[in-house]
N, C-alpha and C positions, 0 to 999 in steps of 0.2 A: 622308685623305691626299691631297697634293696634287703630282703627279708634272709634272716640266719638267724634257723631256727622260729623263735618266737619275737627272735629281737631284729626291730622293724629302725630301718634306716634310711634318713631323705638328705640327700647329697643339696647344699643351698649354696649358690655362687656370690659370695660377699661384690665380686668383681673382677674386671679383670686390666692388667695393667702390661706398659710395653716396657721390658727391661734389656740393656745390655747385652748380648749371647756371652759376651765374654763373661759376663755373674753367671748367667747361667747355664753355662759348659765349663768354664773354667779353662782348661788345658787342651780339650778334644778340640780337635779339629772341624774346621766347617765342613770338610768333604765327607766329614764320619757322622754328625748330626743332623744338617741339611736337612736329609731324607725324610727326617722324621717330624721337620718344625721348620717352617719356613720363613725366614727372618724379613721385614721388613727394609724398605729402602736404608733407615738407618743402623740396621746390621740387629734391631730390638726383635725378642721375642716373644708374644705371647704369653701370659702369667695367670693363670684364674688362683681363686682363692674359697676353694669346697671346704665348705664347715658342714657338719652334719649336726641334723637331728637326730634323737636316738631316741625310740618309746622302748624299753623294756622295765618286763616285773611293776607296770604301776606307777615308776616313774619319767620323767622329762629330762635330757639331758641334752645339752649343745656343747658339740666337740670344736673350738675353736670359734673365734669370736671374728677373724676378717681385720681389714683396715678399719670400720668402725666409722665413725659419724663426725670425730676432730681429725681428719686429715687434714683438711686445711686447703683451702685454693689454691696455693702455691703447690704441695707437695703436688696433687692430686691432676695438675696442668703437667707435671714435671714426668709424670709418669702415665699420661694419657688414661686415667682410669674413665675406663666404662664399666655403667652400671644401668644397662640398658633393661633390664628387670627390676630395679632397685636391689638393695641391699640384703645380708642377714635378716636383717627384721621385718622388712616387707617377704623376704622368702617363709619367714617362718608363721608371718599373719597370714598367706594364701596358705598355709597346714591346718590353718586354725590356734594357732601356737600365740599367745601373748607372753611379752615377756614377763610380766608376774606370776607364770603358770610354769617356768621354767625349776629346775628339782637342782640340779647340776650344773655348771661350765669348766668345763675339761681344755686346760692348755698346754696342747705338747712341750711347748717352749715359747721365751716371751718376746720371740721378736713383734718388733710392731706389727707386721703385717699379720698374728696370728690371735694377736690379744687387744689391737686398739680396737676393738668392739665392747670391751668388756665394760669398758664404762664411758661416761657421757658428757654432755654441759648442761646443768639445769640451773641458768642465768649465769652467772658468771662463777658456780662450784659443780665439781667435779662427783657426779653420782654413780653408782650401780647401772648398769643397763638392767640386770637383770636381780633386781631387788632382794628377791625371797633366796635366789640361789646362794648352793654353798662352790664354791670356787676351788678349782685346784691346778697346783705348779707344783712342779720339782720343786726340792729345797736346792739343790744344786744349782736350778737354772736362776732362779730368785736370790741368788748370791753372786752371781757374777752378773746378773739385770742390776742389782740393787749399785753394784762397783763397778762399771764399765768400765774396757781401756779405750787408747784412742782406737781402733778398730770398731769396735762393738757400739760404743757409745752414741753411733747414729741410727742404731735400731733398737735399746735397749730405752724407753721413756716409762719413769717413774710414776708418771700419771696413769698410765696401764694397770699397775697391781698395786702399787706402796700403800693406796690408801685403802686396799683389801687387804693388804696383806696386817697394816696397823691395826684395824676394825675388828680380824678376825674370822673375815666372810671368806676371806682366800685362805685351804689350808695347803700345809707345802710338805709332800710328800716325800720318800726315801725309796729308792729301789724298786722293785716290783709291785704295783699296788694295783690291791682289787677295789670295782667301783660297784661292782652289782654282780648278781649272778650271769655269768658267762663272757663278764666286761672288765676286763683288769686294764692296766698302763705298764708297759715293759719298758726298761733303759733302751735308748736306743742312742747312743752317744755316737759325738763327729760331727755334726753340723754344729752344735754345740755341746760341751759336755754334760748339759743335765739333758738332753734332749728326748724326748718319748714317743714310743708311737702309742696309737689303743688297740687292743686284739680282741675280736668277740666271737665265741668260740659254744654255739648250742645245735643240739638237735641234730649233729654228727655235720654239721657245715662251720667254716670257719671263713674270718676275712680279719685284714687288717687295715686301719688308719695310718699311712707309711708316713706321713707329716713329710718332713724335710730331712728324714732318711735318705729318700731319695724325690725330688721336686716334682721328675716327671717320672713316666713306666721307664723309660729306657735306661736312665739313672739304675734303677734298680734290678736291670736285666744283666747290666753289665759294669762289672763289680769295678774298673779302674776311671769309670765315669762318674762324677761328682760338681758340686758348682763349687765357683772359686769364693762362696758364702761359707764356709765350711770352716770351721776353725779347726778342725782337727779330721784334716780329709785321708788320714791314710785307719784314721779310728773309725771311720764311715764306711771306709773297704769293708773291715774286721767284723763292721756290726752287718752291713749287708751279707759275709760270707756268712753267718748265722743265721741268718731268715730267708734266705734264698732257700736252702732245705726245706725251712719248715714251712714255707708257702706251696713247694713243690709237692712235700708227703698230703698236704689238708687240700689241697687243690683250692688255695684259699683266695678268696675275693679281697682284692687289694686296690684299695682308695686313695687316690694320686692327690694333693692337696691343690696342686700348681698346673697340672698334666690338663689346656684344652682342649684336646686333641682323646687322649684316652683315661677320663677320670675312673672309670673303676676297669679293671681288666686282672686277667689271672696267667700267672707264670707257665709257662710253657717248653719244652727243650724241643730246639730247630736243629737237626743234627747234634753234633756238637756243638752247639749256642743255644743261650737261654732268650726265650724273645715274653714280651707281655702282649697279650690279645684282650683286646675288646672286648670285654660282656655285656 
């Protein structure tokens, strides 16, 4: 658990799956990433999927929903997922968390891997996982989810929000938006353009949820690294050269979505380089 402030945070591993290095470096080089993630016979690297719990001020909130419960045999063989703890919801029933007790679901952005939790199969229709909650997306991101091209369109699936966002259970945000006291959602645009991180910011300690800012710590250590997921990777430079500051003035605690290796760790300067350490 990771406490700021008053507001109490439990990192939940939806899973985790073997991907590409080439998605998941993009341009770097293997002799320059190696070091820090070790790739598999088939060149695949290690991917977990940290959604968080969050109790503050009285309410429930779940940052990111995971791949979710329709993945499907095929995809789910395709991508080696292990879920050797079970999922989201078995992590949030060992808290004591049922999903009917949930206030909130916060999604940075709507690729599958970060929203197909959000809802379910009950027989052969499509429900809430998390019934009572109110939901929230970019409006930005849920306009180009809602019209994918062909790039996008094999992570962008309708059955994720469209029928939140019809219902009214999903509302879809603009710009900087607060969630609760000391929890807002800041742009953090380049992996896709509505894309957000969460900032939680009490009691003179701060951290952030860097989502797919940056996948893993190193991503966001080192501003010209980026995956080749990124529709807009030199706007990912621009938004990490923004938060690299301000991680560095708050000494703030920074939660890797993808990173299994160092899910939360804090910015650091190694001479002239910025490195992320473990907390």
């Amino acid at each position: 658990m990771l406490s700021i402030g008053q507001i109490e945070i439990h990192l939940i591993n939806d899973g985790r799956i073997w991907m590409d290095s080439g998605g998941a470096f993009g341009l770097v080089p293997r002799a320059l990433w190696s070091p820090f993630l070790t790739p598999d016979a088939d060149n695949r690297v290690p991917m977990d999927h940290n959604c968080l719990l969050v109790k503050a001020s009285g309410k429930i909130i779940v940052v990111e929903t995971g791949l979710g419960s329709r993945i499907g045999e095929k995809l789910a063989a395709r991508v080696s997922l292990e879920r050797a703890d079970g999922g989201l919801i078995e992590g949030l029933a060992r808290l004591g968390v049922a999903p009917e007790a949930v206030d909130m679901v916060i999604n940075t952005h709507l690729h599958m891997d970060h929203c197909g939790g959000n809802t379910r199969f009950e027989g052969d229709k499509i429900v809430p996982v998390f019934p009572n909650a109110e939901y929230r997306a970019p409006r930005l991101e849920a306009a180009d989810a809602t019209y994918p091209n062909e790039r996008t369109r094999g992570t962008y699936f309708a059955d994720n929000f469209a029928g939140l966002i019809a219902s009214g259970q999903m509302t879809l945000t603009d710009g900087e938006s607060p969630v609760g006291p000391g929890i807002r959602c800041v742009p953090t645009p380049g992996h896709t353009r509505g894309h957000t991180s969460v900032v939680f910011e009490d009691g003179g300690q701060a951290a952030m949820y860097v989502a797919d800012m940056a996948s893993f710590s190193v991503h966001f250590a080192n501003l010209a690294w980026m995956t080749a997921y990124d529709v807009e990777p030199l706007v990912t430079l621009e938004t990490k050269r923004i938060w690299q500051p301000w991680a560095l003035e708050h000494d703030a605690r920074l939660i890797f979505v993808h990173d299994p290796v160092i899910p939360v760790g804090r910015l650091t300067r190694d001479g002239d380089k910025l490195k992320v350490v473990a907390v």
